[in-house]
Each structure stands twice: as C-alpha cells, then as structure tokens.
N, C-alpha and C positions, 0 to 999 in steps of 0.2 A: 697480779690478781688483787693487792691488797689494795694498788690505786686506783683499779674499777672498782673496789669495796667502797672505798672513801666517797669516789665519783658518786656512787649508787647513793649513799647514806649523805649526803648535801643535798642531792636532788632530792630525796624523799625528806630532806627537814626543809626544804624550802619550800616543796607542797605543801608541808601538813602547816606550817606557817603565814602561809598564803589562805590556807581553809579555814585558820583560828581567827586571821587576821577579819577574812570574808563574812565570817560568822558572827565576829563582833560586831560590825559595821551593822549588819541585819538586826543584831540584838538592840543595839542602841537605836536604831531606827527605829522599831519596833516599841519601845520603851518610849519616845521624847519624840519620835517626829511625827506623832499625830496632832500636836497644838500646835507644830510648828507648821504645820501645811496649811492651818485654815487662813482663811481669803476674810480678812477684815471687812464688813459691810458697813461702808457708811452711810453717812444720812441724804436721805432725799437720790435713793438709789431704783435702781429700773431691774427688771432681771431682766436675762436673756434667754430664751427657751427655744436652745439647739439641741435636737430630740438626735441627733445624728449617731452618738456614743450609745443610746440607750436602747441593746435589743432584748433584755429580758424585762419579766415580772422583778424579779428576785435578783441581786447584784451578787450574792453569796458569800459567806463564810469559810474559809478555810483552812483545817488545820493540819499542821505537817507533823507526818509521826515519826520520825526522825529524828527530832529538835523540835525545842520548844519554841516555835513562831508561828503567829497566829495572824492571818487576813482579813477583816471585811471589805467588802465592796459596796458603795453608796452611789450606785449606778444603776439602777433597774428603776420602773416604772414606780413602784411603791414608793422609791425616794421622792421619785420629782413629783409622787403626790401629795406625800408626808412635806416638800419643801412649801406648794403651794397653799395647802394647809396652814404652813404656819404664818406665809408670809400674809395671810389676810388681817392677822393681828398685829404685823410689826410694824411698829411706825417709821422706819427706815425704809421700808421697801413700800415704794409709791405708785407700781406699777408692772407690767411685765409686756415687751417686745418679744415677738416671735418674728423672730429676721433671717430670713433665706434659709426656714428649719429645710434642712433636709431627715426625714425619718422611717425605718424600715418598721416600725409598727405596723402591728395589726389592728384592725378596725376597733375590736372590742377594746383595744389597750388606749386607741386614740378616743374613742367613748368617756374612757373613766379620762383622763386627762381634760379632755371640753367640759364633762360636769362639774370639774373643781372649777376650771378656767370660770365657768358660768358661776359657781359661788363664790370666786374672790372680785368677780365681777361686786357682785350685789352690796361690795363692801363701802362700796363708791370710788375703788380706786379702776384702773382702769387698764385695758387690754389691748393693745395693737399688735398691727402683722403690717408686715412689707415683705414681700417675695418677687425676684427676678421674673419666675417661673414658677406656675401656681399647678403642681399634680391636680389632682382630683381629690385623693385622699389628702394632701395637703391643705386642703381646699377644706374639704369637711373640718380639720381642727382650727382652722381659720377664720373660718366663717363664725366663730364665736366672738371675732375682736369686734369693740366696738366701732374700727375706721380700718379696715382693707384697704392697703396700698399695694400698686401695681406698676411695675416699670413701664415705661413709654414703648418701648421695642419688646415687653416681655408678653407671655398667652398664659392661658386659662383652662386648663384640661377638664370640660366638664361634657361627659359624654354617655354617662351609663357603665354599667357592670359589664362586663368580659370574663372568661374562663379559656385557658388554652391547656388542653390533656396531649400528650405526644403519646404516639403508637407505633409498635415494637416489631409488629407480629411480621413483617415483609422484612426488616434488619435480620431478625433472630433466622428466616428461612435463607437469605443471602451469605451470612455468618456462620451458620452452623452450630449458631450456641445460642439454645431457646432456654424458656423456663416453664418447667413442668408445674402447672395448677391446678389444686383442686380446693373448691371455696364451697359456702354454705349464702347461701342470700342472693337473691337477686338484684338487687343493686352493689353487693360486694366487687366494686369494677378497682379496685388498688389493683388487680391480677388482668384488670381487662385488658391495657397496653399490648397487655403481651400475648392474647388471645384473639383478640380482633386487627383490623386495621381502621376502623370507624367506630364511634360511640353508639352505645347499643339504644334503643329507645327507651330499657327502664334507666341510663344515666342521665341520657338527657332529660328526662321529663322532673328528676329531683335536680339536676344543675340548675334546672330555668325554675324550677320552685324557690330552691335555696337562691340565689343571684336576686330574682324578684323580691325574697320576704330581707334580705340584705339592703337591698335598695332604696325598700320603703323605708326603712329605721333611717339609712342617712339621711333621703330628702326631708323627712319629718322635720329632721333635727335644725337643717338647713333652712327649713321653710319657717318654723319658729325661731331665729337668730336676725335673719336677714327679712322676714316678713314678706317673705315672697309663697303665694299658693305652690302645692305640690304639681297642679296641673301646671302651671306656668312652668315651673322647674326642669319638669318632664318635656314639657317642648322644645324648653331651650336645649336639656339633654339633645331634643331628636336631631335639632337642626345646626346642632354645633353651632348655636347663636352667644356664645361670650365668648369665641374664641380669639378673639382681640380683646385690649385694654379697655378699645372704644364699645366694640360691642359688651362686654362685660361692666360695666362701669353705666350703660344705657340699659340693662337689665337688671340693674341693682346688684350686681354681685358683689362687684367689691364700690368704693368710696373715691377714692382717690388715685388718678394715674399723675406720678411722681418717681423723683429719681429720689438716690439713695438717702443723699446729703438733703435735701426737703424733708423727708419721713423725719432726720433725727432732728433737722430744726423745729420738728412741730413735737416730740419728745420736749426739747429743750424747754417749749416755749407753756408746756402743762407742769413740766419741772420749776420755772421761773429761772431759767438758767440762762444768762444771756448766750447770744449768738457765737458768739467767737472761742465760749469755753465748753470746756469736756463735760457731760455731768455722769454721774457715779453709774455703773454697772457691775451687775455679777451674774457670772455662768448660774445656769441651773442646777449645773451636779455641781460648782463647788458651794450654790446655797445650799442643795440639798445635803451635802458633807457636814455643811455648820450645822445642818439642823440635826440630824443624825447625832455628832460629837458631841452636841452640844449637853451638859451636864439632865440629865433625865431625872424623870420623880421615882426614886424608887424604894419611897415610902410608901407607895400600896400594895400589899400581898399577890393579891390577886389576879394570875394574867391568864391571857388568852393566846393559844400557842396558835401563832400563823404557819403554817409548812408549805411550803411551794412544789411542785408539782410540774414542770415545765420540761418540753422535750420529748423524744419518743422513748417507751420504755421498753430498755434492757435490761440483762443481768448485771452484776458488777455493783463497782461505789456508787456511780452518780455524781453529776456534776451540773453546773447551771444549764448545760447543753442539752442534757439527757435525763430522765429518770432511774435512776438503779436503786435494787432492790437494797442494798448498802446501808446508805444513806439514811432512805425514805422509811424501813422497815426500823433502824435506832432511830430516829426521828421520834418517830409517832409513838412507840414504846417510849421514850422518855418522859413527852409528852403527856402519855397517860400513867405512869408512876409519879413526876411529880405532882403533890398535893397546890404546890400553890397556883399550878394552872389549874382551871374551872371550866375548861372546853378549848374546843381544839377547832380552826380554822384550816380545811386544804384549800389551796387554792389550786387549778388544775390549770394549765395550755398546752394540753397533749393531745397529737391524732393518734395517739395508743403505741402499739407493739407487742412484747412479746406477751401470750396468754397467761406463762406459767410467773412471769416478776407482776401481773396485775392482779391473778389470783392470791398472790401471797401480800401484797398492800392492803387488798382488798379483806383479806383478813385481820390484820392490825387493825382497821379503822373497826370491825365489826368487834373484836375485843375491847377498843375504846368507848365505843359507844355505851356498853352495857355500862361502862362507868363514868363518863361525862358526856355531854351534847358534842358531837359533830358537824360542821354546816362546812359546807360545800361552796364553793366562789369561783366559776365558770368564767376563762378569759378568751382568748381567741378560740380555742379550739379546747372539746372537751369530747372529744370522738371515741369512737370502737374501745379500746382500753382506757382512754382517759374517763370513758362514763361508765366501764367498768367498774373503777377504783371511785367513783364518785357516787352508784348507784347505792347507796345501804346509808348514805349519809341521813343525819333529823332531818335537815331542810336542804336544798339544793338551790343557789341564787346561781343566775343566768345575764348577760347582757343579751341585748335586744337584738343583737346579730353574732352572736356567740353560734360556731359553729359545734353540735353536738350529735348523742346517739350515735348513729353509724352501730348498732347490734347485729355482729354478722362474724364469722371466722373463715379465714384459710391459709393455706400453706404454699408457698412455692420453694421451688427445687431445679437449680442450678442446671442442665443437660447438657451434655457437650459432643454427645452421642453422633448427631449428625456433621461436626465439624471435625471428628474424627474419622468417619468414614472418607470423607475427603481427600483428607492428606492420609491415608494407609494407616491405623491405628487400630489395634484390632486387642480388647480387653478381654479376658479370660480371668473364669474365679473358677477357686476349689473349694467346696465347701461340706463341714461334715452333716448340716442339716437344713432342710430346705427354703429355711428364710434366715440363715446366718451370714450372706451376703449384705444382705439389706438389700440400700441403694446404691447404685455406680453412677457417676457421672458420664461414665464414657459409655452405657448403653441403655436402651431406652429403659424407661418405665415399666418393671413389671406389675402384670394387674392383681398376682397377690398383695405386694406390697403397695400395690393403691388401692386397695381395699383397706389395709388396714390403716392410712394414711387417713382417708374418707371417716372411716371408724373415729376415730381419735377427734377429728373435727366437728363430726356430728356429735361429740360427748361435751365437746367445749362449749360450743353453741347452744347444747341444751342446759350447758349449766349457767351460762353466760344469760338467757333467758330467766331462768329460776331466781339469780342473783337478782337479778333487775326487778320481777315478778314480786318478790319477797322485798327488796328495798321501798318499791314504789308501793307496795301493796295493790297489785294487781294481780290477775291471772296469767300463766305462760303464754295462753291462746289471746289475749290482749297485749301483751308486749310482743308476742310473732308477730302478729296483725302492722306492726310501726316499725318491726327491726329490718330483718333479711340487708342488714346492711346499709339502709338506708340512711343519710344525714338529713337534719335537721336545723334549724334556728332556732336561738335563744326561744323569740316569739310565739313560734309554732312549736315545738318542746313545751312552752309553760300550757297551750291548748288541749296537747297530747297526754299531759303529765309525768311527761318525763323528768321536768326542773316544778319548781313550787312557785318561785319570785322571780321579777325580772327588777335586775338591781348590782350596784358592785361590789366590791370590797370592803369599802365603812357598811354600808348597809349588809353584811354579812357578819361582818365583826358585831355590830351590835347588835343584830338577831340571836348571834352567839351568846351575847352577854343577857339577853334577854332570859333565854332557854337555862341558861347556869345558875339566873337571880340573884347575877352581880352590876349594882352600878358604879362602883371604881374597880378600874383594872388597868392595867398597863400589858402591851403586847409583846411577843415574843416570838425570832422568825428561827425558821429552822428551815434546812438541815444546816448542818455545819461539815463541808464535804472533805475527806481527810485525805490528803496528798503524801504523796512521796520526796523523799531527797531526791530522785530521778527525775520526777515530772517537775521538782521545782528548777533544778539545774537544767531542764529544755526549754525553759521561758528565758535562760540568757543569752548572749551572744548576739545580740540586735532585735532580740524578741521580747518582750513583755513579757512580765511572768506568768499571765494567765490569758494571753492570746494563745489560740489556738491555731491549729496548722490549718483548720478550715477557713477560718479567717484571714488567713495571709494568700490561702488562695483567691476567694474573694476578693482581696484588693487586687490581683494580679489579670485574674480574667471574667471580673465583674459577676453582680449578684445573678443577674438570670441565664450566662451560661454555667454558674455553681452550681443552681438549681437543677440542672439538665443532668449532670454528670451525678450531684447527689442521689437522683433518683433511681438514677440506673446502680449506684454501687450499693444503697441502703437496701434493694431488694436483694440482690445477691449475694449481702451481708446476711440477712435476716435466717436465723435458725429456729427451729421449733415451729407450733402453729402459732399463726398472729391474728392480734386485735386490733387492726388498724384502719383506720379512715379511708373509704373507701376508693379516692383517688387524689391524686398529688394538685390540688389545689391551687390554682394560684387566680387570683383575681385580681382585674384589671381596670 
C-alpha cells in the first residue's frame, strides 16, 4: 500500500508541476509576448486585405476568473477599420491589395469597410483587387478598387439578390416530432417553416420588399465606383452579361483580365520596385494588431464607451457569438458609473432572441440614458430583440441595408407527441392541481395551457410595442401599423422612423460626442467576456483557444450545410418566448 501511496503522490507532483510549469509559460506570454508578436512594417509597404479570419464586429476581450490572464482579440471588423484609418496617414503604407479576399461578411459590415476603402482612397494612395473568382458580394467590396483584375479562366457572379427559406412542416408530419407555435404578427414567419410547406404571401411580399431596398443600396454604390448607370447594371444583372472575364471586363466591371504574377508586377511597378524583387507586405490583422498595440493617447479623460452587441440573445455570460445578459448588463452598468466615460455607443448585429435577456439590457440602457447620451450603431442585422435593445436609444444610426424592426413575438415548443404514438409510447401524469403538469412533450398541446402561452405572448408584444412607442416617441397604434413582425431596411426604417440616421460607426461615435459636448475623447470597447479554467483548457489539444466547436464543424461540412442544421437545433434550443427575426435569412 505504501508504494501505491508513493506511486499516487509522484503522479500528483508531476501534474501539479506540469500546471505551474503550464501556467508560467501563459503568464510570461502574457507579460512579454505582445511586442514580441508584432509584424515590423517597413517602408514603401502594401497591405493585404484577407477579410477571411474576420467574422465579427468586436474581436473581444477576455478575462479568466480562475487566474490572472487576460485576452484581447484584434480581429473583428472595428480593427480592420481602425487599421485602415490609420494607414491613410502612415507614410509606410502606400497602398492596399485585396487578393483572392475570401469573406463571410455581411453586407452592412462590407459597407463600412468600402467607405473607409473610399477615404483612404482620396488620400492619393491607392486600392487594387485581383480575384480568381469574383462572388457577387466580393464584388461589391471590390468594385471600389481603383483597377479590378480578373483571371483569364476566372467568372464574375453578378446576378441579383436571392433568398432560400427551407420548410419543415411535411419532415415534422413524416418524423413525428413537430413544433408546437404560437406567434403574434403576421409576418412573424421565424415559426413559419414549421407550419406551412410554402411561403405564405405576407413573407413574400416583405422578402421581395427587403432583397429590392437591399439591392438598390449595392447597385448605387457600384454604379458610383465604377460609373456605370443602375439601369445598365440592372440589365447586366438580368442577363448574366459579365459572366466571363471578357464579357465583364466589355461591361466595365472590372479593368483588367490578368494572371496572378502580372497584378503584382504592376504593384511593383507603382511601388518603384523592380521586377525580379519582393516589395514589402503586411496582413491586415497583423496591421490592424500594430495599430491596436500600438502605444495609445491616454492623456485625455474623456471616453466614449463602445459596447458590442453581436449574436442571438440568451441568458448566461455572453460571448463574441452570442449576447448574454452577463456580460452586456456589467458592461453598460460600468459604463454608466464611470465618470470619465461621457456617453455610451452600442453597437447591435443581432436577429434578437430571448424577450426576458432583451428586456433586462433594455433596462440598463434606459437607466443610462437618464445619465449620459446613448446612440445606437445598426450593423447587419438589428431585428425583433436586437431593436428591442436598441429602441429607447438618443439617436439610432442605420446602414443603408442594415436589416431591422422585425416587432413581433412567439414561442415554440418542441412535440414529440406524434412520434411516440408510433413506436408504443404512451405518457401518463399525476397531478394534484389542474395545470401543474404544464407542458409534456410526449402529448399534444393542451388548449388550457395554450391559452396561457397565447396570454403571455400577447403581454410581451404589447409591451414590446410600448417600448418602441416610448423610445421613438410614437403611438402604440403607429408602431403596430409597421410591426406584426415585419423586417425592414436601414433605408426604409429611417422613412418609417424607426432609426434617425443612415450612417456607421465613426459617424455614431461622433454624434455621440456631439450629444456629451465633448471634442477630445478616446474610446473604449466592452464587454470584457469572463471565461473559465474549463473553457480555457477546451481550446487545447489541436484547438485554438477561442475556436469554438461551431467553427470546427464548419470547416468540416462547410458553411451552408452548418446553417441548415443550425437552424433546426437553435429553434429547438430556444426556451421562453422569443424576439426574433422573423425567418432565417440568408441572401444570395
């Protein structure tokens, strides 16, 4: 016994010495290896802007309560707008190549990225693109380079807007496990899938509204870059006339059909670099890391707290994926106890979720308000609970295809009632009083308790309404008039009054600054999302420490069968009644 004692007590000092060891290694990291990471920029350098790594707003903060080790991340969209910002005044950086981006942005995120593009344009330095294979939305951020290049064997995806909704209701009756809904709004179709087998004609008629007012904002954008009419554009859309090098290149679209090694000789040759040598580049997130790292002014008091908002919202901490009430609800409280913030920036890209984590944000910001200016900064999606939490802001800015509203509530509930009668399954309750079962999964729907289901949804909705009402200063009977669930566009929102400005993020920050009647300030992002020893120990072992298990599926069986199975698990996840966007989106 006493040499399994011995055995036992080696092994456990060789763990806990392997954790001191592991620990240190972190802490030194942590300490010294942020100046050692950065990416020296020399002179007479290009950036490269591969949007590929970059799928949020906010790259996040986070801190481990466990031990003291602290993360940021200078990877989200604010970086690489903060990097090209600064790279307009560095005289090292002469330029920026966008080469084969591949990027899973959203329209409104690739909006704010082309408008800086277009200001670092105007500085005289200059902007190109080369792509194998040109999306359509690739297209759109592209179309802002001064010279479009286009491989000899590569195409041009320019074709119009698409939407594809998948429908449930013929699976659920083959399967035996449907989902029981009851929703408020007539365009509230997030529940439609699962009730129809065809799009009903109030989705279609706001699909074809929303995809049209989406539309126009691109072409605009494309027709003032490229100097091509919207009707021209429009036609080529009809007839898939650039769908070659040759036809697109005979339409104006892009400049030049070229192979790879020509694009960078003509780099070389604006650099003064001869032919046969390398001339200097640097990734976009590690400029945007220098810029971030780089020594900050923080000699002026004054800041303006930016808080992110991105994700569907749950309960819980909160993390760059999602909203929780954690997080966001210390956040904003911080936010408004310190004195030397002067107003407070959210910025929002959520189709919503749960009512009861959007009413209680939604409170925070309305305790803020009374003591500093609020403004609101609208990114991809500011829907059902995202414009919940957004409604009661001073001002609300919007991008111009910013998808929003969506004021509508409902619930669904899991049934599995008919899939057990199938296979013999037969549930039985005992109960001392008449609604102390609730609800069963394994039998249908009783209509007492969807009554009071119904009840509860119509309380949320009218107060969902009132919030809105009171934020906008409108009537309740003037915001039904535009909810019942409906989405919107930035555009058509700023018509409706739902948003104020159409405009991004600088231009939100400094309304901000306006509103406080401050002109020096320095900003300040939040949340800072707080992890565990447990979830930091599931990012090792061949994983990254803040890759997530959604993301590894995604590499494994690609992003739009992710999205199919997403959709089906986040509904039958979702507890309580929800604010959310009224169908799973995806545009083409």
């Amino acid at each position: 016994m006493r040499f399994l004692g011995n055995v036992l007590a080696t092994i456990v000092g060789l763990f806990v010495f392997c954790m001191i060891f592991f620990f240190g290694i972190l802490l030194v990291g942590a300490l010294f290896g942020g100046e050692g990471d950065k990416v020296r920029v020399k002179d007479n350098s290009v950036i490269e802007l591969d949007l590929k790594d970059v799928t949020h707003d906010y790259g996040g903060q986070f801190k481990f309560t466990d031990f003291d080790y602290f993360e940021t991340r200078h990877d989200g969209v604010s970086d690489v707008l903060n990097a090209i910002e600064a790279a307009k005044t560095d005289d090292k950086i002469k330029g920026i190549s966008i080469l084969n981006n591949e990027s899973m942005l959203g329209l409104a995120q690739s909006k704010a990225i082309r408008r800086k593009l277009e200001e670092f344009k105007k500085t005289g330095k200059f902007v190109v693109s080369y792509s194998n294979v040109l999306t359509q939305k690739e297209y759109y951020l592209n179309s802002v380079a001064d010279t479009i290049y286009l491989n000899p064997v590569g195409e041009l995806d320019f074709k119009g807007l698409s939407a594809e909704i998948l429908f449930f209701k013929d699976f659920q009756e083959k399967s035996g496990v449907k989902m029981e809904v009851i929703r408020h709004g007539k365009y509230k179709s997030a529940v439609e899938p699962f009730l129809e087998n065809q799009m009903s004609p109030a989705n279609r008629e706001q699909m074809t509204v929303l995809l049209n007012s989406i539309w126009g904002s691109v072409v605009s954008d494309i027709s003032k870059s490229r100097n091509i009419s919207v009707d021209s554009l429009n036609a080529i859309a009809n007839s898939l006339g650039a769908r070659t090098p040759e036809l697109a290149k005979e339409k104006h679209l892009i400049d030049k059909i070229a192979y790879e090694d020509e694009y960078h000789n003509a780099i070389r040759k604006a650099l003064a670099v001869e032919k046969d040598e390398k001339y200097n580049k640097v990734s976009i997130l590690d400029y945007a890391k220098n810029v971030a790292t780089t020594g900050k002014d923080h000699s002026v008091d004054d800041k303006i707290a930016v808080i992110y908002a991105q994700g569907e919202i749950k309960s819980g901490e909160g993390d760059v994926s999602y909203i929780g009430e954690g997080s966001m609800r210390r956040s904003i409280e911080e936010a408004r106890k310190d004195k030397k913030v002067k107003a407070v920036v959210l910025r929002v890209d959520s189709p919503g979720g749960s009512a009861l984590t959007s009413e209680l944000i939604w409170r925070e910001i309305e305790l803020t308000k009374k003591i500093k200016p609020v403004v609101v900064s609208m990114g991809n999606l500011a829907a059902s609970g995202g414009y919940y939490i957004s409604c009661n802001a001073n001002t609300i800015f919007a991008e111009p295809n910013t998808i929003t509203g969506s004021i509508g509530v409902f619930g669904a509930l899991p049934n599995f009632s008919p899939l057990a009668t199938k296979i013999g399954i037969n549930a039985e309750q005992v109960r001392t009083h008449q609604n102390a079962s609730g609800y069963s999964v394994f039998e249908p729907i009783d209509e007492n308790f969807k009554g009071f289901v119904t009840e509860s949804i119509e309380h949320i909705y009218s107060t969902f309404l009132k919030r809105v009402a009171d934020g906008r200063k409108m009537t309740t009977a003037q915001v039904d008039a535009i909810a019942q669930g409906r989405v919107w566009t930035g555009t058509d929102a700023l018509k409706l009054g739902l948003v104020d400005k159409i405009g991004g993020m600088d231009a939100a920050i400094k309304h901000a600054a306006t509103l406080a009647k401050i002109k020096e300030y320095r900003t300040e992002n939040y949340p800072e999302y707080e992890k565990t020893f447990e979830e930091l120990l599931s990012g090792f072992m061949g994983v990254s420490m803040f890759q997530s298990k959604e993301s590894l599926i995604k590499e494994r069986i690609g992003e739009e069968n992710y999205q199919v199975l997403e959709q089906i698990r986040t509904v039958n996840q979702r507890r309580g009644n929800q604010v959310v966007m009224p169908f799973a989106l995806s545009i083409r």
